[in-house]
N, C-alpha and C positions, 0 to 999 in steps of 0.2 A: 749177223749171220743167223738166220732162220733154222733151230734143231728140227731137224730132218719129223720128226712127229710132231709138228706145226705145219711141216705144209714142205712138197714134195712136190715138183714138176714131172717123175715118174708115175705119180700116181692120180691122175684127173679126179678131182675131188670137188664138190660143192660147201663153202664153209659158210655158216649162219654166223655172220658178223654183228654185235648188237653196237649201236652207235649212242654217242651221249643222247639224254633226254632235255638237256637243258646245258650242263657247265661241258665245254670243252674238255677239262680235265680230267673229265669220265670215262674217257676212250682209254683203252687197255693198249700197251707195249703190241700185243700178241695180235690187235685188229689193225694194227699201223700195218705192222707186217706185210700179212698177210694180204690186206687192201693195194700194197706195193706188188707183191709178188705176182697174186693173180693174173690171168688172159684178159679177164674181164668180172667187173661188178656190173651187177643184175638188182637196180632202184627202183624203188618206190615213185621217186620224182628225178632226176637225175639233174635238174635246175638245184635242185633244194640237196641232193651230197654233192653236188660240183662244188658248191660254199665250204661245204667239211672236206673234201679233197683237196682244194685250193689250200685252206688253213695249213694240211698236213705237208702239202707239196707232194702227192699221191697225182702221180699223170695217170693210173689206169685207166682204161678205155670203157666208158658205163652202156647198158641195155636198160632200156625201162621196161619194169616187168609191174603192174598196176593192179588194183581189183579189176580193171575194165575189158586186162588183156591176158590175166593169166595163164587161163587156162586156152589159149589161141597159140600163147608164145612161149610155155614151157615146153612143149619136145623141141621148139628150136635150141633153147641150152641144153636142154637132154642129149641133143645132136652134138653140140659144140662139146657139150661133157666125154662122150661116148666116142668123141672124136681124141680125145687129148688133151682137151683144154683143163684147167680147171677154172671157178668161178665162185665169187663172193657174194653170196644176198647180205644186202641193206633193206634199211624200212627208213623212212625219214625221222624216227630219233626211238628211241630202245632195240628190244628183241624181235627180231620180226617173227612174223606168225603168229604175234600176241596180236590180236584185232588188227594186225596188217597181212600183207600178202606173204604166200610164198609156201600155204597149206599144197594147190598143184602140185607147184615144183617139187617140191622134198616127195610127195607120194610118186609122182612119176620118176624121180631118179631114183630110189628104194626099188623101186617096180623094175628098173633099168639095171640094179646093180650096181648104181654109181654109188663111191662114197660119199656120206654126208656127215661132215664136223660141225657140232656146233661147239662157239667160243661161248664162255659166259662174260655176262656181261649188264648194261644198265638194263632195267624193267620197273616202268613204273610201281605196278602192282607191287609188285616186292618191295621196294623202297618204302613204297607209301602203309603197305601191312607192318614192316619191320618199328616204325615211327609213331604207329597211329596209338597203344596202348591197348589196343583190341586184343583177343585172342587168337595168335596165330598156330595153334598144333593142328588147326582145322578148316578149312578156307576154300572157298570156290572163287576163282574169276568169273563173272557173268559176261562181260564185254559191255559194248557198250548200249544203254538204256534203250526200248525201243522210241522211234521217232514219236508217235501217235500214244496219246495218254490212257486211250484202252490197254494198248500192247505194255504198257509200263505199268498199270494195275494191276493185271494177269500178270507179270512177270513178280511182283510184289504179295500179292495173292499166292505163287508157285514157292516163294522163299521164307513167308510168314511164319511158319512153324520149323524152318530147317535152325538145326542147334550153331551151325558152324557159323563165319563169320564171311557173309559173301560179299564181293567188291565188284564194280562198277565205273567206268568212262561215262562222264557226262563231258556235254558240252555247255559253253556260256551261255549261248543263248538259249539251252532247256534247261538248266541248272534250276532257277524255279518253279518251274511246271514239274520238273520233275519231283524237288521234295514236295511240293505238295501232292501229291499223288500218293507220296510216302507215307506221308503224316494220315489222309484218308485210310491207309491199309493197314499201316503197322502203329497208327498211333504217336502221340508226343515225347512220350517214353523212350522210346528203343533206342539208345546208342547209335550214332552215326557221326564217323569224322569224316571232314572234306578232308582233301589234301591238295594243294594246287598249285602252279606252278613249282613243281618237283624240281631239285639243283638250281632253280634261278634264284635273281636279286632276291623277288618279291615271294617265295614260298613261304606259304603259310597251310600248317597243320592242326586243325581246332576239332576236337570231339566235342559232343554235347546231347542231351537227349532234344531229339528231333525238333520237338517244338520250340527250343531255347535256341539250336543251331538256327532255325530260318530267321530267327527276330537278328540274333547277332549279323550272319551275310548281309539283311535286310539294313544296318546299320551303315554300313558304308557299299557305294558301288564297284570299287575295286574288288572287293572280298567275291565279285559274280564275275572276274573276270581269268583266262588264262586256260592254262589248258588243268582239269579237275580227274580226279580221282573219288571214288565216293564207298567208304565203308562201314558196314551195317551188321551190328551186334549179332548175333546168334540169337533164337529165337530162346527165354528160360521158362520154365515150367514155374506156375502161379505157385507162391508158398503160402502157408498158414502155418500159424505159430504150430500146430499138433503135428502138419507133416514135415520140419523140419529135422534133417536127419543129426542123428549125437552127436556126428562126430564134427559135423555145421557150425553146431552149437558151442561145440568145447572150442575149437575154433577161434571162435567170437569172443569165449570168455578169456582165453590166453590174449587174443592182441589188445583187448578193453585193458588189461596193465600197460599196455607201455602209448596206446592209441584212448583218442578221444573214442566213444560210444560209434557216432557216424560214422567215421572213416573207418572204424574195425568192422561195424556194419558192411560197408561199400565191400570193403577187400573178403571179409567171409565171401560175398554173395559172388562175389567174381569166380573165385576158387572153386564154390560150389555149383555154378551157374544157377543161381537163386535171387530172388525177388530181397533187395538189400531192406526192403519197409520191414518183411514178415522180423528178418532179422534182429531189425532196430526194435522194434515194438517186442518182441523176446528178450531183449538186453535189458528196456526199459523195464520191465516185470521181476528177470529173474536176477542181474547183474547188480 
């Protein structure tokens, strides 16, 4: 039995259902439901949740709602909303309206008055930030990379100096063009982990500075294949030993008791978002 603040046949409602990215196991008690209860679900590809429908034994009756026909075919569930219905968006695997469809729809049923629930749920992005060791109190999604290696210069060019930690959807077959495009802009240095195939067999999550990441994928051709995630340090401001601040420093001297030189190094400079050399070469002088 479905609590009445889950989902309500008095009340026509549109619910943002996130669907696994990868393991079955990921679907929530609360999107089974719901995915039963509803008029109708409103897919991405409706071939591709008939497969996750099927698994659940969910007969609801699907709409496909695409990039191609969005905004053609949201006042039609705006209509079926506004009629009584209510209705589930899908995307073919996480939160939809992260780089999938379903931006239309929710602006025109807000615009309509209709309710709109979302359930929480899988999201790449998240997954792959929560895992990767990056800094997450700060973070942009960018979506995904553009096609053409101008558009992906400029876009790397526009993040070169942002501090936070911005992420990015590539695809297999640009996954090279694209870091090298990186490696041009931001240099061998800068922190980037892939993440890829997120919940499957084969997911694998590797940081590394730039230059060292392309040699490693570069080693085997599975590591280029699957669906990718791709996250990129925050930009740090150049140190020198004179402008490193005190409290940097005392820092560095408290972890050098219990840590090797480098690794106290590494972990200062994270803390501080600072250049970990200025650091190491400060240690080696004054420690």
């Amino acid at each position: 039995m479905i609590d009445n603040k889950t989902f309500s046949n008095e009340i026509p409602t549109l619910y943002i259902v996130p669907t696994p990215i990868g393991n079955l196991g990921d679907i929530t008690q609360r999107a089974i439901e719901v995915l039963n209860s509803v008029d109708l679900i409103a897919a991405e590809d409706t071939r591709h949740t008939g497969k996750l429908l099927a698994h659940f034994n969910i007969q609801t009756r699907t709409f496909a709602l695409h990039d191609h026909n969005e905004q053609q075919k949201a006042q039609v569930l705006v209509d079926k909303l506004t009629q009584g219905q209510s209705i589930a968006l899908v995307s073919d695997a996480g939160t939809p309206l992260i780089s999938d469809p379903g931006y239309h729809l929710v602006t025109q049923c807000r615009q309509a008055g209709v309710r709109v629930v979302p359930l929480p749920g899988a999201c790449a992005v998240i997954a792959a930030l929560s895992a990767s060791g990056l800094p997450s109190d700060r973070f942009s999604f960018e979506g995904f990379l553009p096609a053409k290696s101008k558009g992906r210069k400029d876009k790397f060019l526009e993040i070169a100096k942002v501090a936070r930690t911005c992420i990015f959807y590539e695809s297999p077959h640009r996954i090279m063009d694209s870091l090298a495009d990186m490696l041009e802009i931001l240099g061998p240095d800068r922190e980037v982990v892939l993440a890829r195939e997120l919940t499957k067999t084969f997911e694998t999550i590797q940081g590394l500075p730039l230059g060292e990441l392309i040699d490693w994928i570069n080693e085997d051709d599975n590591r280029k294949r699957g669906e990718m995630v791709l996250l990129v340090h925050g930009y740090r401001e150049e140190a020198t030993e004179d402008s490193l601040p005190d409290e940097a420093t005392r820092t560095l001297a408290i972890l050098t008791k219990e840590l090797p030189l480098k690794k106290a190094a590494a972990m200062a400079a994270e803390i501080y978002n600072l250049k970990k050399n200025a650091l190491y070469k400060w240690g080696l002088e004054n420690i």
